[in-house]
TORPA-4810 file (N, C-alpha, C, O; in nm, 3 decimals):
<nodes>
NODE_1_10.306_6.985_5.076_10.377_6.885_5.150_10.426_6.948_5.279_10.463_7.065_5.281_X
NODE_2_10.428_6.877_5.378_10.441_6.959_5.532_10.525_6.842_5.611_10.469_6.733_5.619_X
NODE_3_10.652_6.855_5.669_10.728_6.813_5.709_10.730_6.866_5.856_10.708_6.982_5.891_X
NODE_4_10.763_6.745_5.946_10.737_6.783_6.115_10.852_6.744_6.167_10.834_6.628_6.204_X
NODE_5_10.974_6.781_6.194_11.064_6.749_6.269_11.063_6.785_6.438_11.057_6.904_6.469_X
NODE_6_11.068_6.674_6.556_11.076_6.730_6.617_11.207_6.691_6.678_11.279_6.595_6.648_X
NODE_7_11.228_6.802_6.786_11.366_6.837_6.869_11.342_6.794_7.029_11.390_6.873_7.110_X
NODE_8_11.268_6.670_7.087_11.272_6.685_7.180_11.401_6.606_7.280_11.403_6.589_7.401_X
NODE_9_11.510_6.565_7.167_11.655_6.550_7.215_11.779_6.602_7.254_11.883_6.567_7.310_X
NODE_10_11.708_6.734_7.185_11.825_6.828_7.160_11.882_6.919_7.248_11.971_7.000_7.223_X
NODE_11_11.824_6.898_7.355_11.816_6.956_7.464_11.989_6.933_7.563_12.049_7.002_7.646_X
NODE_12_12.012_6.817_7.505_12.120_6.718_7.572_12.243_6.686_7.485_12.336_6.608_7.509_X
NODE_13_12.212_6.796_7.336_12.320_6.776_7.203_12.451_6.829_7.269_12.445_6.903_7.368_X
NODE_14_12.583_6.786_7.207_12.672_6.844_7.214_12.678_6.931_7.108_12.608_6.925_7.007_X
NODE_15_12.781_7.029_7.139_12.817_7.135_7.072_12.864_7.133_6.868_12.865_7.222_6.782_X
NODE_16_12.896_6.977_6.866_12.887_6.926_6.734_12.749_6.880_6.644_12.737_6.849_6.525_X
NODE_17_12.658_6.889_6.744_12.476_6.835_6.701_12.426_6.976_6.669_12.375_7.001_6.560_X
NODE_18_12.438_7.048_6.743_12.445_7.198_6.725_12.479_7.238_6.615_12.414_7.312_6.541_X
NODE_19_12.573_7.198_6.599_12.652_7.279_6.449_12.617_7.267_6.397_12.567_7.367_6.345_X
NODE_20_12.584_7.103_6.318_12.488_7.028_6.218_12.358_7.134_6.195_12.343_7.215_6.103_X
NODE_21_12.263_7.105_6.320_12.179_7.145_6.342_12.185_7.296_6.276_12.118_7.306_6.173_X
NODE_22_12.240_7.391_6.310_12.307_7.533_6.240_12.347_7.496_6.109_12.351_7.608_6.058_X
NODE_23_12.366_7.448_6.053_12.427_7.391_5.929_12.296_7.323_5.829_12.277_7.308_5.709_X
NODE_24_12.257_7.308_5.894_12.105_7.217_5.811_11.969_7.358_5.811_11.869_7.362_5.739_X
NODE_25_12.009_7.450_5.905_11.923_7.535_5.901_11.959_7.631_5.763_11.875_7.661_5.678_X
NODE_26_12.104_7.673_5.761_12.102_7.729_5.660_12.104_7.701_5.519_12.088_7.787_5.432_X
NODE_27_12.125_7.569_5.495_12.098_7.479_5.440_11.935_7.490_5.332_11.919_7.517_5.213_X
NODE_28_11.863_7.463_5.415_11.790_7.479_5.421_11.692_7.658_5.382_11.588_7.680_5.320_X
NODE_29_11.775_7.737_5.444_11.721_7.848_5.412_11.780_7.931_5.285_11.761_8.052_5.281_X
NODE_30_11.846_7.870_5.191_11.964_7.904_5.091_12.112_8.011_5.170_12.193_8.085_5.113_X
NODE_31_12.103_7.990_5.268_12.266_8.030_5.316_12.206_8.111_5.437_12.283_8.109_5.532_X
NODE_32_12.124_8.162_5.453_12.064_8.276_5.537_12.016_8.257_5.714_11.908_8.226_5.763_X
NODE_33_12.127_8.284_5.767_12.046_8.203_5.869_11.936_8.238_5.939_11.877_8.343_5.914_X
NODE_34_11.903_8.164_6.022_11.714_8.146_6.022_11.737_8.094_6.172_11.843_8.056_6.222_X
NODE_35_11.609_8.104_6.233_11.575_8.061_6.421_11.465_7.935_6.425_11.420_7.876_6.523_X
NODE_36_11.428_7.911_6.241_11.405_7.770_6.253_11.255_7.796_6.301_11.186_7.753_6.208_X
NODE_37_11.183_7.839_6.388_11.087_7.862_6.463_10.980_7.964_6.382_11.024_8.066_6.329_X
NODE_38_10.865_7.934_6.376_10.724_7.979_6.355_10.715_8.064_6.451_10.790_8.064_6.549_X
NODE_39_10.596_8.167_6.427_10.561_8.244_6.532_10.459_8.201_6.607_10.410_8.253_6.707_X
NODE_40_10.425_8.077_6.540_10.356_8.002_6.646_10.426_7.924_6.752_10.353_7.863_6.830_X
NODE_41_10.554_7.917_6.769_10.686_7.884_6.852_10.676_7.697_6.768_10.709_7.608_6.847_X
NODE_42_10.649_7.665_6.672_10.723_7.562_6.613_10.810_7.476_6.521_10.774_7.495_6.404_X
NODE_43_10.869_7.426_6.526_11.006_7.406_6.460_10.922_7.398_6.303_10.832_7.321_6.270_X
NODE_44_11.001_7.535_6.205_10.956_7.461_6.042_11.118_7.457_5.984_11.211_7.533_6.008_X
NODE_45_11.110_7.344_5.901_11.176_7.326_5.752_11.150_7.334_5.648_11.061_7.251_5.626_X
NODE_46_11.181_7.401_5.538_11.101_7.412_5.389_11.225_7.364_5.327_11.336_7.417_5.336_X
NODE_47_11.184_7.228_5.245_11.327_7.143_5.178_11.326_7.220_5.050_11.441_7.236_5.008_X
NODE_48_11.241_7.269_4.980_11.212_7.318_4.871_11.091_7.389_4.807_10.985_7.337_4.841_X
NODE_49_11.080_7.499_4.721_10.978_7.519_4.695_10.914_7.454_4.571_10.817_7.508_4.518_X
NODE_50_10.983_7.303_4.509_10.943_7.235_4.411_10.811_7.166_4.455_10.733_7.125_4.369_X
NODE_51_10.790_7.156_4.563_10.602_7.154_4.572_10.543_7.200_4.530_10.504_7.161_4.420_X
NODE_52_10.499_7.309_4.585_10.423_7.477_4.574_10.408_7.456_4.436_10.304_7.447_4.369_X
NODE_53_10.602_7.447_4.380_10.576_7.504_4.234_10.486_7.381_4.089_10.429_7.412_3.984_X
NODE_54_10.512_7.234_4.156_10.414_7.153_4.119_10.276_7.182_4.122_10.217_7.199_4.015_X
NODE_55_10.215_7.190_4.232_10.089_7.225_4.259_10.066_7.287_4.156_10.001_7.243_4.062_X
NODE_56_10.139_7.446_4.166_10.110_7.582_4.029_10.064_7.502_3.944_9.943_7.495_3.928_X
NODE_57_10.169_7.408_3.857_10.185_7.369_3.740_10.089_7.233_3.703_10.042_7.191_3.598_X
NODE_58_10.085_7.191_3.831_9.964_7.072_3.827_9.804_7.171_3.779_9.726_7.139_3.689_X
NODE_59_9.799_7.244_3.834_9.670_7.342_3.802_9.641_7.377_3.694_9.525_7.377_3.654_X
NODE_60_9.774_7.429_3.602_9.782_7.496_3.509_9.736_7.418_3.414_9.653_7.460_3.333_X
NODE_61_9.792_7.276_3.411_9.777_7.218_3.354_9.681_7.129_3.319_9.654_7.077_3.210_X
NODE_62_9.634_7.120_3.424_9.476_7.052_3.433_9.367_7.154_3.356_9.288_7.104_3.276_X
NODE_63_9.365_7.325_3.387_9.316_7.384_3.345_9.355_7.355_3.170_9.258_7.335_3.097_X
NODE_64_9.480_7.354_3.112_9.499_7.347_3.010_9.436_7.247_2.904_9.400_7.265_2.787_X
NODE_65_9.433_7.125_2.992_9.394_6.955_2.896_9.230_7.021_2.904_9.163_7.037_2.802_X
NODE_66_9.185_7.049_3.020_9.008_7.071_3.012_8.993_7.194_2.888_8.894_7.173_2.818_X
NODE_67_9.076_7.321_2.846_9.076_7.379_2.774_9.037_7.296_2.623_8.949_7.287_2.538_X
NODE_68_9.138_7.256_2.648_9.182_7.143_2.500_9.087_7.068_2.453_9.056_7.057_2.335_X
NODE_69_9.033_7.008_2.556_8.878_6.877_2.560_8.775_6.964_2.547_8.668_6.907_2.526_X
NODE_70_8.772_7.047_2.550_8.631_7.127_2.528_8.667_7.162_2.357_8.594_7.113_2.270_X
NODE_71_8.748_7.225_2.330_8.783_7.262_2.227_8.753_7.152_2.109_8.659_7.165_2.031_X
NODE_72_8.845_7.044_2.104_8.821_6.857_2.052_8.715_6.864_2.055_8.671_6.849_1.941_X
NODE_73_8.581_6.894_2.182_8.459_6.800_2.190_8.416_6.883_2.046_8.394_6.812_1.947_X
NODE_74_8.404_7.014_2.033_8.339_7.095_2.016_8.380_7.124_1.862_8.344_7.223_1.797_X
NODE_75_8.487_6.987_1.803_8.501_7.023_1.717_8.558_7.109_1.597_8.531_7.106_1.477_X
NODE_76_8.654_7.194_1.679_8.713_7.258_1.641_8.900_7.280_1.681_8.973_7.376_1.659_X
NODE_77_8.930_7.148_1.746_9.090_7.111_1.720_9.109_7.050_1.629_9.069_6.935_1.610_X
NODE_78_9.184_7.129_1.545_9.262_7.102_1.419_9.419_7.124_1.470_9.444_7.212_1.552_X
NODE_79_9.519_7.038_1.417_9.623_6.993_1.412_9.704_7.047_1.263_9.627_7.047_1.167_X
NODE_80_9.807_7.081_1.240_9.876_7.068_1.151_9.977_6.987_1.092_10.093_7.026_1.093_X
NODE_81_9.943_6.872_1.036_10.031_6.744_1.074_10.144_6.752_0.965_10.158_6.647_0.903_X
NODE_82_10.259_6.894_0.915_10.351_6.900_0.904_10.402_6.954_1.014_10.513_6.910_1.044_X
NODE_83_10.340_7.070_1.115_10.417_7.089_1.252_10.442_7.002_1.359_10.523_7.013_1.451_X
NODE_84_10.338_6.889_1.326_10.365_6.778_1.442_10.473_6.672_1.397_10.533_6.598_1.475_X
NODE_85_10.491_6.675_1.238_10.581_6.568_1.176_10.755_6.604_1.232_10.834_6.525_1.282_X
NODE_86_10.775_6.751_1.200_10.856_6.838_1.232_10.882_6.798_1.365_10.995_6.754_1.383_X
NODE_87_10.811_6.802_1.457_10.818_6.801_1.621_10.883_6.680_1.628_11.004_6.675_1.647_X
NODE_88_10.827_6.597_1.617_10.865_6.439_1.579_11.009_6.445_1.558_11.094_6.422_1.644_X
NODE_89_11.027_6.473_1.453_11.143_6.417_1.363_11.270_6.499_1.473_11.372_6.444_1.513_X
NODE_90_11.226_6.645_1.505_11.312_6.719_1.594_11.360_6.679_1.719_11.469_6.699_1.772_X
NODE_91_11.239_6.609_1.763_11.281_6.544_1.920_11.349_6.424_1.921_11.417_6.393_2.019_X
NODE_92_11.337_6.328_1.793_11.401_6.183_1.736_11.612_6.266_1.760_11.715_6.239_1.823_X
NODE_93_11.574_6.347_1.681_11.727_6.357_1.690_11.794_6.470_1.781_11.914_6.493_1.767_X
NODE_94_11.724_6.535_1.867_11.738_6.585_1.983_11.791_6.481_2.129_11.869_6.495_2.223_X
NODE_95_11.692_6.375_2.080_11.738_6.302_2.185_11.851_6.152_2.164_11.906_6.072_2.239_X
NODE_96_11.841_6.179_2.007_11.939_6.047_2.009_12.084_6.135_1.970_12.163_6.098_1.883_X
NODE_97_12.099_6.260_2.054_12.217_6.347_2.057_12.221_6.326_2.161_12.328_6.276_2.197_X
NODE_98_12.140_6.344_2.246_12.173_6.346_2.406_12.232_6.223_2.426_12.340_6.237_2.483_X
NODE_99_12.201_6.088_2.397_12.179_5.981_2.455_12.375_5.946_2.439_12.418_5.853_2.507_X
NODE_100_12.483_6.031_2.341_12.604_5.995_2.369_12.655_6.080_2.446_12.761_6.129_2.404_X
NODE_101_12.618_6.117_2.543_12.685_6.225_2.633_12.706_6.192_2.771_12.758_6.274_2.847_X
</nodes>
């Protein structure tokens, strides 16, 4: 995900747009301050690395289900349907704990 802010107002900010502006940078950089600027001289923001870390996990996981489907086609996923009963029954009252909180 790639985010483009541009600054061609800022030129004319008061000293309070500024601040913000300083304030959103570090913000942004977990406290650290930053010049905001690429070395290609253009303005970046990174809101988060929960992209990136989707992507990872989107991969992983795709790799994982195709693992799985080959495995099924091929005949040889077997299940243990007291560990899945277990799972069941665990998450039933896992979550109808949560649900008074």
């Amino acid at each position: 995900m790639s985010i483009q802010i541009y600054n061609d107002g800022l030129a004319g900010a008061g000293a309070s747009e500024a601040t913000r502006t300083q304030d959103l940078s570090r913000a942004t950089t977990g406290g650290k301050p930053s010049s905001g600027v690429s070395s290609s001289g253009e303005d970046q923001v990174q809101i988060s690395s929960l992209s990136s870390t989707l992507t990872a996990d989107g991969s992983q996981h795709a790799a994982r289900v195709q693992e799985l489907s080959a495995v099924y086609q091929s005949g040889g996923y077997n299940v243990n349907s007291m560990d899945v009963s277990r799972a069941i029954v665990n998450h039933a009252l896992t979550s109808a704990g949560m649900e008074g909180e």
